[in-house]
C-alpha positions as CSV (number, residue, x, y, z in Angstrom):
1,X,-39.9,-5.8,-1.9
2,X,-38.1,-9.3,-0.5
3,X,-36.4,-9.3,-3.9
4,X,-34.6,-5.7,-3.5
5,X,-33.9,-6.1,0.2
6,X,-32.0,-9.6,-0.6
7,X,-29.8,-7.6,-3.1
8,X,-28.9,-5.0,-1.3
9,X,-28.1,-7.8,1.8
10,X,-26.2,-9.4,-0.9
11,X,-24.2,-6.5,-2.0
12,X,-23.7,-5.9,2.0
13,X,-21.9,-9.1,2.2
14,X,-19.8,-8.2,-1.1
15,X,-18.5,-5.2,0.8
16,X,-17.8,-7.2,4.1
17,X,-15.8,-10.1,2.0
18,X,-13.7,-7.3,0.0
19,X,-12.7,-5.4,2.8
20,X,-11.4,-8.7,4.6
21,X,-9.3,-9.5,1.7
22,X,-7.7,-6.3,1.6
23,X,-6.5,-7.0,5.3
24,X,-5.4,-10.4,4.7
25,X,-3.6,-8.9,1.8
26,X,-2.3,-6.0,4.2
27,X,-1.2,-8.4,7.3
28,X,0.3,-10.7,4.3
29,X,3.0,-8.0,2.9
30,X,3.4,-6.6,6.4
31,X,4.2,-10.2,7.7
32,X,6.9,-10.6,4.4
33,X,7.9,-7.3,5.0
34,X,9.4,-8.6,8.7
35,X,10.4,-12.0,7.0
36,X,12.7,-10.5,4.6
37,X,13.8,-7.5,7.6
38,X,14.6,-10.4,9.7
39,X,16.1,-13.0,7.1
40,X,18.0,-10.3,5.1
41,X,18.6,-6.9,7.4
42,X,21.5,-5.8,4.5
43,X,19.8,-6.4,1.6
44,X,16.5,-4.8,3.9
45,X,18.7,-1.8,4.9
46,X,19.7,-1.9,1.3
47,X,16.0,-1.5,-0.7
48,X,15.0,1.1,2.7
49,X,18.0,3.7,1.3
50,X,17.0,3.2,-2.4
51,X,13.4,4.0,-1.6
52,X,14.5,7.1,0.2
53,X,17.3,8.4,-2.0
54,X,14.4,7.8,-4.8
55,X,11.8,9.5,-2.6
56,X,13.9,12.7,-2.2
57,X,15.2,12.6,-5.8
58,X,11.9,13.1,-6.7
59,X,10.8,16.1,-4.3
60,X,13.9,17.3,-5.0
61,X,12.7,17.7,-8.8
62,X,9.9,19.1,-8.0
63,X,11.1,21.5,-6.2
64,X,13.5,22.8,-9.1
65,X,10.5,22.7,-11.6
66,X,8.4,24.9,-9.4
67,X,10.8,27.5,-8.8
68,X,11.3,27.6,-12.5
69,X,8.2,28.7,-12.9
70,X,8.3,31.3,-10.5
C-alpha cells in the first residue's frame, strides 16, 4: 500500500511541475510579445495585419467552400 500511494504522490508532483512550466512558458512569450510591441510597434503593427488578413482569408475560404456545397 506505501508503495502505490508514493506513486501516485509522485505522479501528483509531475502534474504540479508541468503545469508551472507551461506558465512560465506562457508569461515568457507574453513578456516578448510586449518586448517586441514596445521595441518595434511598425514591424508589431506589421505581423498584427498579416495575422488578420490571413485569419480572414481563411474564413473567407471556408465560407465559399460551404456554399458550394449547398
Amino acid at each position: 500500500m506505501r508503495y502505490k500511494s508514493s506513486a501516485v504522490f509522485s505522479v501528483q508532483s509531475r502534474t504540479v511541475v508541468v503545469v508551472n512550466v507551461k506558465k512560465i512558458v506562457g508569461l515568457l512569450a507574453i513578456a516578448l510579445l510586449l518586448f517586441f510591441v514596445f521595441t518595434q510597434p511598425d514591424n508589431a503593427a506589421g505581423s498584427v495585419t498579416s495575422v488578420g488578413t490571413t485569419l480572414r482569408d481563411g474564413a473567407e475560404s471556408v465560407i465559399r467552400f460551404v456554399t458550394q456545397l449547398v
